[in-house]
LODO-677021 format. One record per residue (C-alpha): residue in one letter; residue number from 0; x, y, z. Coordinates in steps of 0.02 Angstrom, whole numbers. Example, Ala and Ser with C-alpha at 12.3 -4.5 7.8 and 13.67 -1.06 7.14 Angstrom:
2
residu;num;xx;yy;zz
A;0;615;-225;390
S;1;684;-53;357
//
This chain:
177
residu;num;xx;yy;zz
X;0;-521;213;-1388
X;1;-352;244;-1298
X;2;-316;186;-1125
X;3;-306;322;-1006
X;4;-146;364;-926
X;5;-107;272;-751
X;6;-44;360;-624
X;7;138;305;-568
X;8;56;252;-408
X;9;-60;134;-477
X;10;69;63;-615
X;11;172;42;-434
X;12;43;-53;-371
X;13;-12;-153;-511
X;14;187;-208;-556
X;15;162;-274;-369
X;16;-1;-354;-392
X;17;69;-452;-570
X;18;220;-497;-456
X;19;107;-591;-333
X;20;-32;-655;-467
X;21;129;-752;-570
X;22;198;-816;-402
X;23;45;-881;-370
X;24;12;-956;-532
X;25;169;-1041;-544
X;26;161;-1140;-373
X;27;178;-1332;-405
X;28;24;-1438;-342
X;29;159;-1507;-206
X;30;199;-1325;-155
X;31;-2;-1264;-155
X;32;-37;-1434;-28
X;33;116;-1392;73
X;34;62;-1208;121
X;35;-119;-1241;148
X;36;-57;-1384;275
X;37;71;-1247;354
X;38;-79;-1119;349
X;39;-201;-1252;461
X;40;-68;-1285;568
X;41;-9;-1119;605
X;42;-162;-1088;706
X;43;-170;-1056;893
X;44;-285;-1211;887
X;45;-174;-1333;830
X;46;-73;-1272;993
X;47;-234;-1337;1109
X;48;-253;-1497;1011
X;49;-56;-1515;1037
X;50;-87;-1486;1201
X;51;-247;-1568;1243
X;52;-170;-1743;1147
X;53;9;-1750;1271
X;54;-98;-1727;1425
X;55;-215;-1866;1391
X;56;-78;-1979;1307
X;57;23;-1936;1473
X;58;-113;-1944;1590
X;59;-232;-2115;1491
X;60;-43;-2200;1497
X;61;6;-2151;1667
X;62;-188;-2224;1760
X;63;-143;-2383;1656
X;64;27;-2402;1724
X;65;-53;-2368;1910
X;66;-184;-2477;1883
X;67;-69;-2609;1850
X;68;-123;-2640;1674
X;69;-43;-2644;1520
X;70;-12;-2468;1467
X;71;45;-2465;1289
X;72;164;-2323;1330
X;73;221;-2316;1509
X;74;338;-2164;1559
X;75;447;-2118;1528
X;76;327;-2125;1348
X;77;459;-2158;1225
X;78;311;-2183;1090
X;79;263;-2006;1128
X;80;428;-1924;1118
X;81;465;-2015;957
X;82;285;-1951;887
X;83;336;-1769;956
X;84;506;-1778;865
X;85;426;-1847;691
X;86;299;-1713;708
X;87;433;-1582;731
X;88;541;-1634;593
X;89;374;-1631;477
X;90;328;-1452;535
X;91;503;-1390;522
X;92;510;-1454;344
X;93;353;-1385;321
X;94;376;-1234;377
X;95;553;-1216;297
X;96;474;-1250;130
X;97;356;-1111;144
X;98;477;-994;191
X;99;585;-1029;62
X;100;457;-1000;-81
X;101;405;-824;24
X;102;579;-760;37
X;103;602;-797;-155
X;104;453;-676;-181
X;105;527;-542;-41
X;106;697;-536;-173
X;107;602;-513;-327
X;108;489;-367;-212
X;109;668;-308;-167
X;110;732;-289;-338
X;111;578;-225;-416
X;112;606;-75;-264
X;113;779;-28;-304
X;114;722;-35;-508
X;115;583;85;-430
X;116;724;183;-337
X;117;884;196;-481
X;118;726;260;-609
X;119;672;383;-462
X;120;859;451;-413
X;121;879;484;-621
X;122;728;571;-621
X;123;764;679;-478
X;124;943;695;-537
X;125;881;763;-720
X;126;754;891;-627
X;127;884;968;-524
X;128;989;960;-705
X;129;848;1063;-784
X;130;801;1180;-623
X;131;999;1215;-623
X;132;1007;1249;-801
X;133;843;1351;-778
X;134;926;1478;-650
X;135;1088;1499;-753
X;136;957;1545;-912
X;137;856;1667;-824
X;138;918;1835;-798
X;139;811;1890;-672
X;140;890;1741;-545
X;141;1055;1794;-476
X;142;1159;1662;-521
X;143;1296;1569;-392
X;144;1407;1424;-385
X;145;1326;1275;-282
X;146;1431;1140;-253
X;147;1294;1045;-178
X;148;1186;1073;-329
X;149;1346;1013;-437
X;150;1353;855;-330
X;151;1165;815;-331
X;152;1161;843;-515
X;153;1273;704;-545
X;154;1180;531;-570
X;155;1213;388;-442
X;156;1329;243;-494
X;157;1232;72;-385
X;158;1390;-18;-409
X;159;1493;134;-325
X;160;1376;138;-201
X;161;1375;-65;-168
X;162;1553;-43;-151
X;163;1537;121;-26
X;164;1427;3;63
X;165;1526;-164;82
X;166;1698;-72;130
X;167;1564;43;259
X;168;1505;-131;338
X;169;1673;-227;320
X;170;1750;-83;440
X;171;1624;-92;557
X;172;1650;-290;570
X;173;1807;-277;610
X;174;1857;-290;775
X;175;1980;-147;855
X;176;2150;-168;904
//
């Protein structure tokens, strides 16, 4: 029994859906453990607990200090700021990490779109080929001389258009005399 035909749609979506499955399966033990830590953190709880730890570090330290006993970290709480900083540095790393793996996904979902979009201009390019070629056959269909239609026939170059687009954006960076 054959397969029945997918609609472009769905091959769309699965292509997308095999994108993320292999990005998924080819995360490193190290990388898995780093982005479930970055998930837990990245919760407005972990804010409160933040929060809720300074103020009784701050405030345990401080009624020591006033009550003339030995606080282990009087202000100005250099333990704390060093813990704060260490933490930081973790969740930056952390953080950076993730990022890094999701923005190497977000390029290959990027050039999978403009794949998408060079197939679709050809295809639209050949049907306006064929509906041109169409009108000049029949005779019932006056024809005319488009230019447009000449122009829209003709098949994109991407590296002509890279190029349109750097020497577009270089101009525009440049500052005016």
């Amino acid at each position: 029994m054959t397969k029945p035909t997918q609609r472009p749609i769905d091959e769309a979506i699965e292509s997308i859906a095999d994108l993320e499955r292999r990005a998924e399966n080819d995360l490193s033990g190290h990388q898995r453990w780093i982005e479930g830590v970055t998930r837990r953190i990245g919760q407005p709880r972990t804010v409160y607990g933040i929060v809720g730890f300074v103020v009784l570090w701050v405030g345990g330290n401080t009624l020591l200090h006033l009550a003339r006993g030995p606080a282990p970290d009087p202000p100005p709480f250099f333990w704390l700021q060093g813990l704060v900083t260490l933490t930081a540095l973790l969740m930056t790393v952390l953080i950076l990490t993730t990022e890094h793996r999701l923005t190497q996904i977000a390029v290959l979902r990027n050039r999978l779109d403009l794949q998408i979009n060079l197939l679709t201009e050809r295809k639209v390019a050949k049907l306006i080929e064929m509906l041109d070629e169409l009108r000049r056959d029949l005779p019932s269909i006056p024809t005319h001389y488009d230019p447009e239609v000449r122009e829209l026939r003709e098949r994109m170059d991407p590296q002509e258009a890279i190029e349109a687009i750097e020497s577009t954006t270089i101009a525009e960076a440049e500052p005016l005399p």
